[in-house]
N, C-alpha and C positions, 0 to 999 in steps of 0.2 A: 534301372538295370536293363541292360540290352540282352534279347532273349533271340531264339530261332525264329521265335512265332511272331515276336516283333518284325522281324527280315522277311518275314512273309514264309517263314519253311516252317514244318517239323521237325522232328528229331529222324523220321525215318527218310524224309526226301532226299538229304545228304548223305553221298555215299563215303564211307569210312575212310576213301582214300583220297577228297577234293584237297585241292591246289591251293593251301590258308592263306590267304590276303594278306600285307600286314597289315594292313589298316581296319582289321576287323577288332571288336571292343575284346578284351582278356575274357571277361565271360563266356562268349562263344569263341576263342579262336584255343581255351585250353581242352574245351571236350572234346573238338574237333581234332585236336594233334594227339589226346589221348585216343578215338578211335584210329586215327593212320597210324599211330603207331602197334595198335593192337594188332592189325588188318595185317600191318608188315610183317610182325613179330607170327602170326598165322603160315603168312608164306613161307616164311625163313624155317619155321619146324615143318612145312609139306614140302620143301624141296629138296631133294637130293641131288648133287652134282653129279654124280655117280650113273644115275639111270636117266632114262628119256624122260622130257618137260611132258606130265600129263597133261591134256588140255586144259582141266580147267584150274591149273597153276598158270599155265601161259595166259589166259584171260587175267586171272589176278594181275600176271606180271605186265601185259599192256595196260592195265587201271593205273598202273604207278609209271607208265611211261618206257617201260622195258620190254621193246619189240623187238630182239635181234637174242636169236635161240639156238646159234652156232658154236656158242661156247659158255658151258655152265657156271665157269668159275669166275668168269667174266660177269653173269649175271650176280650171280652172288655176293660177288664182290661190291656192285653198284648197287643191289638191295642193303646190303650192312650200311654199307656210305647215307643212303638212304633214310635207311632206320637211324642212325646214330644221326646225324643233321637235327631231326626230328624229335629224339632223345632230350638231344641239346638244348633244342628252342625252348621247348614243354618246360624241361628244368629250370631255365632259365626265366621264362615266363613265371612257372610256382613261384620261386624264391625271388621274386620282384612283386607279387601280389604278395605271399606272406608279409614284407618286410611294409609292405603299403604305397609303393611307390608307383604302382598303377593306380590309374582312374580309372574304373570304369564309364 
């Protein structure tokens, strides 16, 4: 079984919201989309469209590649996109490791 510590990381040197490989082993790429989607799922309850981006939402929201703070529902919008992509993958990933159809 392929591990962080095997990769040469820990658990803490990865930040919640890295860019998952596909070519990473299921072991490591489903705690990895469980943290980005937690991270996301964080932003999505601190942002309000409504009111101004506090900065340290806007930091979150360049971690995930969303620099452009002109229009909130615009961000928003591409965070859910986001988050749901990521939903997907995870899901789909579980229910191919439950059924046994990955190798690790």
């Amino acid at each position: 079984m392929t591990t962080l510590k095997h990769l040469g990381f820990d658990n803490h040197q990865l930040p919640p919201y890295v860019n998952i490989a596909g070519n990473l082993p299921t072991d490591i790429k489903i705690p990895l989309l469980k943290r980005k989607v937690s991270f996301l799922n964080s932003i999505c309850n601190e942002l309000n469209p409504y009111l101004p981006i506090p900065e340290h939402i806007k930091k979150k929201l360049q971690m995930v590649r969303i620099d452009n703070f002109s229009d909130p529902f615009e961000i928003t919008n591409r965070l859910v996109v986001i988050l749901e992509d990521s939903v997907e993958e995870l899901q789909a990933l579980q229910a191919q490791e439950k059924q046994g159809q990955i190798v690790h």
